[in-house]
C-alpha positions in Angstrom: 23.0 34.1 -96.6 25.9 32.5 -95.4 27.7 33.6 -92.2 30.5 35.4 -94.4 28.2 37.3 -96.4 26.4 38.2 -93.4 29.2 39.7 -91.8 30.8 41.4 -94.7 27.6 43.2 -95.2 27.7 43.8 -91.5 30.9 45.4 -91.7 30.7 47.3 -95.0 26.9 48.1 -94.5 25.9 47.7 -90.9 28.7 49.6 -88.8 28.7 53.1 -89.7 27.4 53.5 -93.1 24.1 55.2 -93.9 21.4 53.8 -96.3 18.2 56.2 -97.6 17.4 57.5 -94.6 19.3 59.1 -91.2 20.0 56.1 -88.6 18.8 53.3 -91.1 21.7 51.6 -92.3 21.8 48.5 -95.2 21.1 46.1 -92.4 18.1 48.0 -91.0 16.4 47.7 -94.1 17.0 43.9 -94.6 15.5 43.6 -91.2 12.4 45.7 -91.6 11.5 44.5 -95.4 11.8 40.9 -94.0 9.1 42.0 -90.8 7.3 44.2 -93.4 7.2 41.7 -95.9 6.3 38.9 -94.0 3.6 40.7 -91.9 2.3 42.0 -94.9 1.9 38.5 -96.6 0.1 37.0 -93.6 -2.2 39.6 -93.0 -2.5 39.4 -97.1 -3.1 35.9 -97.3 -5.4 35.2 -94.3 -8.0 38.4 -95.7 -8.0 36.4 -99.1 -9.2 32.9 -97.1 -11.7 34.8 -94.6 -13.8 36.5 -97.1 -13.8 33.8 -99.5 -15.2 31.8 -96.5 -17.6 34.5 -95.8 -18.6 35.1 -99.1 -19.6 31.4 -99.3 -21.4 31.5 -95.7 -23.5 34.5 -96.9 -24.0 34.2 -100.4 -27.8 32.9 -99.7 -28.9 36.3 -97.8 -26.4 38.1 -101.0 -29.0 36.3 -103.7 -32.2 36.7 -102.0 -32.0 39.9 -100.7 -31.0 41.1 -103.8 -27.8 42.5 -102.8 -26.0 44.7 -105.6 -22.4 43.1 -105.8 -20.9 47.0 -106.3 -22.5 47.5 -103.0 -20.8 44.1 -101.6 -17.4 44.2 -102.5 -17.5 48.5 -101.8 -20.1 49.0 -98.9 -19.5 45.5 -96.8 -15.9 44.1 -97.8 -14.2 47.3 -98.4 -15.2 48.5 -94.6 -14.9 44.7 -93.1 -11.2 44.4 -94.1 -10.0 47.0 -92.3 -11.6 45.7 -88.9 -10.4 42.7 -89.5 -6.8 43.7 -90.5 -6.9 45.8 -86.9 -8.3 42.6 -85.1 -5.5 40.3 -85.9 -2.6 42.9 -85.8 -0.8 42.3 -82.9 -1.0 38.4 -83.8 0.4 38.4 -87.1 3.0 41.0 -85.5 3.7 38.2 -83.4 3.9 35.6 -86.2 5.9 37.4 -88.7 8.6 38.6 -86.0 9.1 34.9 -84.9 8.8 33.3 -88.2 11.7 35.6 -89.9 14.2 36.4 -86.8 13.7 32.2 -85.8 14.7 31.7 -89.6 17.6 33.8 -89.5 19.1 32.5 -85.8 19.0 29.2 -87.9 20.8 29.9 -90.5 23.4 31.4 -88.1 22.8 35.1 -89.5 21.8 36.5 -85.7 25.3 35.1 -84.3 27.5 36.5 -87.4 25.9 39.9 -87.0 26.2 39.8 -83.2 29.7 38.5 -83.7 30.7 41.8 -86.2 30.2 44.0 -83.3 26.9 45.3 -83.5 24.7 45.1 -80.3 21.7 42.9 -79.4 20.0 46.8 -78.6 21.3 48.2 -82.2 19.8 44.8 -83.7 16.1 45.9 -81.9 16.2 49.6 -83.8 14.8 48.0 -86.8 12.4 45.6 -85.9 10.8 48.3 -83.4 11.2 51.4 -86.3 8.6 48.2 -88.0 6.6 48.2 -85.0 6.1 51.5 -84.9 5.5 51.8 -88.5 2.3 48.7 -87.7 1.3 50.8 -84.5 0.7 54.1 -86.1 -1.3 52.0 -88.9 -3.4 50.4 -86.3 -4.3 53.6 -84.3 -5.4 55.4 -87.4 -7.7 52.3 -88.1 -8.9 52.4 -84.3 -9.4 55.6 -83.9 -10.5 57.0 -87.3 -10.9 54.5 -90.0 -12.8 51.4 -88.3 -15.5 53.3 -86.4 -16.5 55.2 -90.4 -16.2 51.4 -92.4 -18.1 50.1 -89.5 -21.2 52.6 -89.8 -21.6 51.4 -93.0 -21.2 47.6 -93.0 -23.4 47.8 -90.1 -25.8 49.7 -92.3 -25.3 47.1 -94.9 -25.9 44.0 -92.9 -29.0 45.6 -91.5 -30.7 46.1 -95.4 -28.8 42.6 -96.4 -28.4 40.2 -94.1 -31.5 38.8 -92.7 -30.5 38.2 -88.9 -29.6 41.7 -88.8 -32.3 43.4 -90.6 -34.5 42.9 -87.2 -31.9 43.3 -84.7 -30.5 47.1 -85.0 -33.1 47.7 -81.8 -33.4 45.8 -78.7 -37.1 44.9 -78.5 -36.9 46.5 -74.9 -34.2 49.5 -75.0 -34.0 50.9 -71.2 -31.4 54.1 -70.9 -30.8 56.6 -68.0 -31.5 60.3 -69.3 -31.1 62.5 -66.1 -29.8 61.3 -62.5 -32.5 59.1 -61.1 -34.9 59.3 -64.3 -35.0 56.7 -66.2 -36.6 55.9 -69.8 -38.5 52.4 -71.7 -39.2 52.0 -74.6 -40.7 48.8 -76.4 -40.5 47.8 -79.7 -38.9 51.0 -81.3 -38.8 51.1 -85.3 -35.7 53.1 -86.9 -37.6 52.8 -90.2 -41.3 54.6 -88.7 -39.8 56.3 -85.9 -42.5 54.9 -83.7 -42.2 53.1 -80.4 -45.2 50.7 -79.1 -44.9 52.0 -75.2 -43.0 54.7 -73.7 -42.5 55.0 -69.8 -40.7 57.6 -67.8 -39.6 56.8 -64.6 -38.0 59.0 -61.7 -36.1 57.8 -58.8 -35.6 58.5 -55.5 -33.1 56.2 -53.9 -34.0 52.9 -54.7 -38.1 54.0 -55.2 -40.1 55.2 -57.9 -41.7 58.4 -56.9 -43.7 59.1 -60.4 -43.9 58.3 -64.0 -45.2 59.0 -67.6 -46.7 56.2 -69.8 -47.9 56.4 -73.2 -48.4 53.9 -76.0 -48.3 54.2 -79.9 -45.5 57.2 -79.3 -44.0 59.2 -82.3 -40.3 60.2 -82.1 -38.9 62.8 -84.3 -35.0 62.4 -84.0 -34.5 66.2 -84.8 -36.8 68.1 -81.8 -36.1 64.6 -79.6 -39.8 65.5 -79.0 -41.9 62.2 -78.0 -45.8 62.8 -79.0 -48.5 60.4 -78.3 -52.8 60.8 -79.0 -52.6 60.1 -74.8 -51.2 59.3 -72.0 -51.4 59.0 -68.1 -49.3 59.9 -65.2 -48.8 57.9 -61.5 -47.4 59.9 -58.3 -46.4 57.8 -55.1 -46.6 59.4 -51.8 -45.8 56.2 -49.4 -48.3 53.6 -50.0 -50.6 56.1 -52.2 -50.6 55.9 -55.6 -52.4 59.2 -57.5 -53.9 57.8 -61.3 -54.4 60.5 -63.9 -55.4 60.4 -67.7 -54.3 63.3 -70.3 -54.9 63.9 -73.8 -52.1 64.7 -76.2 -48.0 64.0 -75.2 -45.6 66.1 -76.6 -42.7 65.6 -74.3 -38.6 66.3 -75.1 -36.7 63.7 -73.5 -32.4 63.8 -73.1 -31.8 61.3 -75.7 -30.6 61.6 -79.5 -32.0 59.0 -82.0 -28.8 57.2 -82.1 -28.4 56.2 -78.5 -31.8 54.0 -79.4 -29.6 51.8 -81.1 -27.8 48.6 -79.5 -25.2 50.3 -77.3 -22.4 48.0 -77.9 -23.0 48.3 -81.7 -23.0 52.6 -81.5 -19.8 53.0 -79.8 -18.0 51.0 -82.6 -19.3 53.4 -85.1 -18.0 56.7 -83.0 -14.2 58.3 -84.1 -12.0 58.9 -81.1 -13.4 62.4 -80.9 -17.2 61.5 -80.9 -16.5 58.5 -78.1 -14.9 60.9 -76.0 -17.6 63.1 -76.5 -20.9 60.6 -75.8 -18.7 59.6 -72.8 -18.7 63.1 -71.4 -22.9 63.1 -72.2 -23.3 59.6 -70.7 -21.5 60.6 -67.6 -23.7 64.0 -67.2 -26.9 61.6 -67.7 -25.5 58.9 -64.9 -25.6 56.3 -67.3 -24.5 52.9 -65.9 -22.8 52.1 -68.7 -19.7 54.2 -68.2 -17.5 51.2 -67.7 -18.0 50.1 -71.1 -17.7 52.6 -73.0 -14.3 53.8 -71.2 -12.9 50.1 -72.3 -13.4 51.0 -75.8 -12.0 54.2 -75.6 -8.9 52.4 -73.6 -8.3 49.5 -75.8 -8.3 51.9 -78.9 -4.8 53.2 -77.8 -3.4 49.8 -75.7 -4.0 47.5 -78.1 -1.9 49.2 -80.8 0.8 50.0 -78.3 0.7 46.3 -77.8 2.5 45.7 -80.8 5.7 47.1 -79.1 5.5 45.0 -76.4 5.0 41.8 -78.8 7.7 42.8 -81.1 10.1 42.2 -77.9 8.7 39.1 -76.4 9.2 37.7 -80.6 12.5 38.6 -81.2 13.9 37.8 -77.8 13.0 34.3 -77.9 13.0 33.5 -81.2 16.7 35.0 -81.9 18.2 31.9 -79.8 18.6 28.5 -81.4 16.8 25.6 -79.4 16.1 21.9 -80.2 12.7 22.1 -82.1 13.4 25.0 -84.6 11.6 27.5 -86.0 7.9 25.4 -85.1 9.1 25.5 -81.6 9.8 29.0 -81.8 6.1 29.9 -83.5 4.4 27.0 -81.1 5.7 29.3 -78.2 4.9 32.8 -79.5 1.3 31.6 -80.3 0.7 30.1 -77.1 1.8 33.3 -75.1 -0.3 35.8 -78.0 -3.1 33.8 -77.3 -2.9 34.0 -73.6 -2.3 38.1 -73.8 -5.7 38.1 -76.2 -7.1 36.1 -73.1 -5.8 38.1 -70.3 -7.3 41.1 -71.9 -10.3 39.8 -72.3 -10.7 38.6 -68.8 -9.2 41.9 -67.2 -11.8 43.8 -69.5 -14.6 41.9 -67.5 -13.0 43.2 -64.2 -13.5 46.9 -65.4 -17.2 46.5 -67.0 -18.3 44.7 -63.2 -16.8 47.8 -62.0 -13.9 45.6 -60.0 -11.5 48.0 -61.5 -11.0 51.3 -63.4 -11.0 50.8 -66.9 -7.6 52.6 -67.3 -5.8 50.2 -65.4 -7.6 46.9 -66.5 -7.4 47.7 -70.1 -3.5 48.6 -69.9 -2.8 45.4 -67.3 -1.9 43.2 -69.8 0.1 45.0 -71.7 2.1 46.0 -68.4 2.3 42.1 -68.2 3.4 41.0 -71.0 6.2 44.0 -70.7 7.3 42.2 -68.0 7.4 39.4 -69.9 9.2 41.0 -72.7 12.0 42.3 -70.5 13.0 39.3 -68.7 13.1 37.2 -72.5 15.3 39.9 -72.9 17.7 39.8 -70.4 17.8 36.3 -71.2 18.7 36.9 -75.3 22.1 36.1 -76.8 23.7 39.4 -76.5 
């Protein structure tokens, strides 16, 4: 489009004249179905090369585990996509915003509409009515969608994939059920319900004052009853230790069946609603763990909110012409996504040692990178 068009579609279009909807105008939606368009092609385009890649990595456990290729393409692919959509988001955000605004400063289309009168803030409404159109996407993926699709590919890889099919259970799974009482259990089987060795274990301080062991224990995930043929209890008064032998356990314990499971695998299968609510549990049980699952709760809603923040940093410095072009423009934007992905990752690390609150490590970057965002800004042609 040359600078003429650009401006007489500015003027006719882009001052004062409504399109479809109230405040979008002509212009708006050239700038949204380019960000749309192009974001949509990248994330379109990279889901096509990833799964034929894993396809081709995983087609020996597909063939001789006998996977059904319905159960492929609708139980694993169908509910990986969506993660991996939500994973690389905010990058291809990134990407598209500095691909197509970079594009457009060179072929002189940002100065000709900045030169018709219409603002450097008026040019943002668009590209941030896209964001927010990418941001409400994402949080219903990370707070609905993704924890569903990945109960069932984990389901999946567990029956199909052979690495997994052992691996849904730590071989020793240690959890905290009441302040200062502790549970172990070794070599626990989803598939029998049965656990090898149970112990029970109350604190005082930092010492053991008694606890419960029994081997070859039954679980039934409904009562949360534990029952064994035996079992034996010690007491410790001081340097005393009191040994006694029983017949017949049948013992509830504060635990549901799915906390069992690898910790870091069951939060990613819990909805906003049912994190919040094994949070709340966790913390009445003491659990250590708190950290953790507070940073999955966190970056559910700052990552998405992210894409605001990496809309501005993309058009602000990829709406200036500079010697290089439109690679220079893309080198820069990936180097600084990269480093936010980074950042976060290394802030999250400071909340799960308990440096910081999760709430203000998980939203640091982001608060960051604003910073960031505003100064690149400032700095825009205007």
């Amino acid at each position: 489009m040359t600078d003429k068009g650009v401006q007489t579609l500015v003027r006719k279009f882009g001052g004062y004249r409504k399109a479809r909807f109230p405040g979008l105008k002509i212009l708006d939606w050239y700038i949204i179905k380019k960000f749309l368009g192009t974001y949509v092609f990248a994330i379109a385009l990279i889901i096509v090369i990833v799964v034929i890649f894993d396809a081709v990595e995983k087609i020996d456990d597909f063939i001789e585990l006998k996977a059904p290729l319905s159960k492929i393409i609708t139980q694993y692919y169908f509910n990986f996509i969506p993660f991996f959509i939500n994973q690389f988001s905010g990058l291809f955000t990134f990407i598209a915003v500095i691909f197509f605004t970079s594009k457009m400063a060179y072929q002189t289309e940002i100065i000709a509409i900045l030169s018709s009168g219409v603002s450097f803030n008026r040019l943002m409404w668009p590209y941030f009515v896209s964001a927010t159109a990418i941001t409400l996407l994402s949080l219903s993926l990370n707070l609905v969608v993704i924890p569903a699709a990945n109960a069932r590919r984990v389901d999946f890889e567990s029956q199909y994939f052979k690495k997994r099919q052992n691996q849904r259970y730590d071989e020793h799974i240690y959890r905290q059920i009441y302040p200062g009482t502790f549970a172990y259990i070794r070599e626990y089987s989803g598939s029998s319900e049965r656990a090898r060795f149970l112990a029970l274990e109350q604190f005082e301080g930092s010492s053991i004052v008694s606890s419960l062991e029994a081997s070859d224990v039954q679980f039934d995930p409904e009562t949360k009853r534990w029952s064994a043929p035996k079992y034996i209890t010690r007491r410790f008064e001081g340097e005393k230790e009191i040994f006694e032998t029983h017949q017949r356990l049948d013992t509830l314990i504060n635990l549901e069946a799915n906390e069992l499971g690898r910790v870091e695998e069951l939060i990613k299968t819990m909805n906003i609603v049912d994190l919040s609510r094994f949070i709340r549990q966790q913390k009445a049980k003491g659990s250590d763990q708190i950290a953790q699952f507070e940073v999955e709760r966190q970056n559910r809603f700052a990552y998405p909110i992210s894409t605001f923040i990496l809309t501005l940093i993309g058009v602000s410095l990829s709406s200036r012409k500079v010697r290089g072009g439109t690679g220079l423009h893309i080198g820069i934007g990936i180097a600084l996504c990269f480093s936010y992905i980074l950042v976060s990752r290394f802030t999250e690390e400071f909340a799960k040692g308990g440096l910081l609150p999760a709430q203000i490590s998980v939203w640091l970057p982001n608060l960051l990178y604003l910073c960031i965002g505003i100064y690149l800004y400032r700095k825009a042609p205007k």
